[in-house]
C-alpha positions, -999 to 999 in steps of 0.1 A, spaced: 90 -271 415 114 -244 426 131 -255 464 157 -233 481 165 -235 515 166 -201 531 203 -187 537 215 -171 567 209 -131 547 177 -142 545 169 -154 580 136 -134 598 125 -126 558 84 -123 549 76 -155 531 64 -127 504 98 -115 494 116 -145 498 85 -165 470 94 -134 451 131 -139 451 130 -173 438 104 -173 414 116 -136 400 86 -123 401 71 -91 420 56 -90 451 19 -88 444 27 -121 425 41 -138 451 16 -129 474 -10 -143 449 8 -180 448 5 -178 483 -28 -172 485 -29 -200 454 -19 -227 480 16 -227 454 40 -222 485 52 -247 510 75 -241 539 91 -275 555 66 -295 536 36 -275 549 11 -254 528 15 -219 541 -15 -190 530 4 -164 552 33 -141 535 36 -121 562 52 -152 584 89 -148 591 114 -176 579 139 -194 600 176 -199 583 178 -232 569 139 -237 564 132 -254 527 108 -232 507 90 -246 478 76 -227 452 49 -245 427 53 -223 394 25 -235 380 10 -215 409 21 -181 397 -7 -162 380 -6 -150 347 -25 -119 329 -24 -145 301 0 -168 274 24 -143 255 13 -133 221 27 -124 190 48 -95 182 63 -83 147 87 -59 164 107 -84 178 132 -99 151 142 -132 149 169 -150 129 163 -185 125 197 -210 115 175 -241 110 139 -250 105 126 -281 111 95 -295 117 100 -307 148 122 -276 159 137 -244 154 175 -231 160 176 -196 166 207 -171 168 193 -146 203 212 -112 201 229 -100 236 200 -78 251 170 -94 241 151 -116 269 141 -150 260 106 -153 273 82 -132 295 85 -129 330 90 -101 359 99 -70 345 97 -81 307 59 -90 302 62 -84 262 89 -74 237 107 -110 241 125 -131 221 88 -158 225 66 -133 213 87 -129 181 85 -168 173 49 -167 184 48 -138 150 62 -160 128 55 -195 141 16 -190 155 19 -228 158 39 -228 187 12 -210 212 -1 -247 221 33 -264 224 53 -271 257 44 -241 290 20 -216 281 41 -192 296 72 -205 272 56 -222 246 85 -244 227 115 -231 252 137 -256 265 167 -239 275 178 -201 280 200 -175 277 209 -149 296 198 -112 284 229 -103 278 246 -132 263 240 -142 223 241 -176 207 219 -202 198 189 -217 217 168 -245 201 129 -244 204 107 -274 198 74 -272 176 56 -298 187 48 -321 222 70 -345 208 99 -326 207 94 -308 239 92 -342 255 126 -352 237 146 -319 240 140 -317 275 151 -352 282 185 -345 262 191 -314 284 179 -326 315 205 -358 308 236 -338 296 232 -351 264 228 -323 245 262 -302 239 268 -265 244 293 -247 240 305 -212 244 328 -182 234 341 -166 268 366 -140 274 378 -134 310 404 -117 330 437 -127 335 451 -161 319 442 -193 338 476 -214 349 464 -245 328 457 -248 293 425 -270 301 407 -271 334 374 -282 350 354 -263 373 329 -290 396 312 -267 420 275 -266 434 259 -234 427 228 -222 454 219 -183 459 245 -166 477 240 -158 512 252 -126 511 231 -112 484 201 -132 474 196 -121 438 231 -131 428 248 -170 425 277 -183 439 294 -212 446 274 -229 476 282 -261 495 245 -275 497 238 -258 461 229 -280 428 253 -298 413 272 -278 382 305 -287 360 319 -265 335 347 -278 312 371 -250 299 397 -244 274 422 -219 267 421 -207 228 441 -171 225 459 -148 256 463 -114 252 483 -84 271 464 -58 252 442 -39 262 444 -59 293 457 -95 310 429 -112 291 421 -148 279 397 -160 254 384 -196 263 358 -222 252 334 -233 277 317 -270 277 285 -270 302 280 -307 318 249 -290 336 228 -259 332 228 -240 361 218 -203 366 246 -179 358 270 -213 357 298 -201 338 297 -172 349 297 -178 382 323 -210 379 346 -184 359 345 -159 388 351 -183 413 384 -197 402 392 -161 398 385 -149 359 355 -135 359 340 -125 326 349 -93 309 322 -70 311 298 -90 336 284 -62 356 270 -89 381 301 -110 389 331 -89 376 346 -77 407 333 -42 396 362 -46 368 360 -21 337 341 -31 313 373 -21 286 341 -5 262 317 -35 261 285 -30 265 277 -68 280 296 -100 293 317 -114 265 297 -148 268 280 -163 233 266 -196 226 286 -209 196 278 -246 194 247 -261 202 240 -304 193 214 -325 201 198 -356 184 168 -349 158 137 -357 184 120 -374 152 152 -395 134 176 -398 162 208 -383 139 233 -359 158 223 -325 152 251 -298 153 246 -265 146 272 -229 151 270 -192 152 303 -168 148 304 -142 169 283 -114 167 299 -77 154 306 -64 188 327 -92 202 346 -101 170 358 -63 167 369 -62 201 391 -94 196 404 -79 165 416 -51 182 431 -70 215 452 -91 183 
């Protein structure tokens, strides 16, 4: 259940566009979880997305509510490179621009209709929409996601995420170099009032710690530091957003990088290098890595 109270930049919005905001999803579809009965506002069932909301007023968005054409299916044209294959799960390395499932905007060509190709198996496992996904990336980050085969291993994955048990972490480079060799970023994260379709740091927003770690600095081609980043939660756009609030935002973020040059990348120098987790099946600590992909390790090589 998605539940967002409405911020003041959205105060006097349809019920329409704000359900589309927070599910991501177009407007028709919104409309159609309304009419669903998949909407709630202050705890009521509302059928009407023409109503106007007040600021503060919780919305609640069932997501099992919002229609679908039908489950993804399989597609050859989308690669996939597998690091481990289990029976109970697969480890995959996502490259920066490919989308992780279907959804508004992407309804094909994503990195779940490429497993669905090669592992057919999965179509029954987990959400029809995501079948086996238990965590994301970002489109344009890289790095390793793992996806569970069977019930089982949905049930257990999503426990070890949803308890901060499971361990990620990632490859960063931001501007400027961060006074302390080590730091911790504890900071809620909501929608920001001032723009709805972007995160920030919120003081009635979800809970969201980021553990960080300075590895290189460099003065050229810019003030630039390379860190690792340890999530303790999984929030949307977390380390991103934590990075940009404590003022080094990622290089090449086009979302929160202050409008910064992008110093030739093509995407936010963000990739998942470390993923661990106990086998769903055996119990044993699990821990799998991914270098960095082509584009990211030549631009380091030429800031050394």
């Amino acid at each position: 259940m998605i539940r967002e109270r409405v911020p003041a930049a959205l105060a006097g919005e349809r019920v329409d566009r704000v359900v589309a905001l927070l599910a991501d999803v177009s407007r028709s579809t919104a409309v159609a979880v309304i009419d669903a009965g998949g909407v709630r506002v202050d705890g009521a069932v509302t059928r009407s997305g023409k109503s106007r909301l007040a600021e503060g007023a919780l919305v609640e968005v069932d997501p099992v509510a919002v229609p679908m054409d039908g489950p993804p299916g399989p597609d050859p044209d989308v690669d996939v490179t597998v690091v481990h294959l289990d029976p109970a799960f697969i480890v995959v390395d996502k490259p920066a621009g490919l989308v992780v499932h279907p959804g508004a905007g992407h309804p094909s060509g994503t990195l779940v209709n490429g497993l669905l190709h090669r592992f057919p198996e999965l179509a029954g496992v987990g959400e029809a929409s995501r079948p086996g996904v238990i965590h994301r990336l970002d489109a344009g980050s890289s790095g390793l996601l793992v996806v569970a085969r069977t019930a089982g291993a949905v049930a257990s994955l999503t426990k070890q995420f949803a308890d901060h048990t499971a361990g990620r972490l990632y490859d960063a480079v931001v501007w400027g170099h961060p006074e302390a060799p080590h730091g911790i970023v504890d900071a809620p994260i909501g929608r920001d009032p001032a723009d709805p379709l972007k995160m920030a740091v919120v003081v009635d927003g979800k809970p969201a710690r980021t553990e960080y770690q300075v590895v290189e600095r460099y003065d050229v081609p810019a003030t630039l530091a390379r860190l690792t980043c340890r999530l303790a939660t999984g929030r949307t756009h977390q380390i991103r957003v934590h990075l940009a609030a404590v003022g080094h935002p990622l290089l090449g973020d086009p979302t929160y990088g202050d409008r910064r040059t992008t110093l030739g990348l093509t995407r936010p120098f963000l990739h998942a290098a470390e993923l661990s987790f106990d086998h769903p099946v055996t119990g044993e600590r699990l821990t799998f890595s991914s270098p960095l992909p082509p584009d990211l390790a030549e631009f380091l090589a030429a800031a050394r």
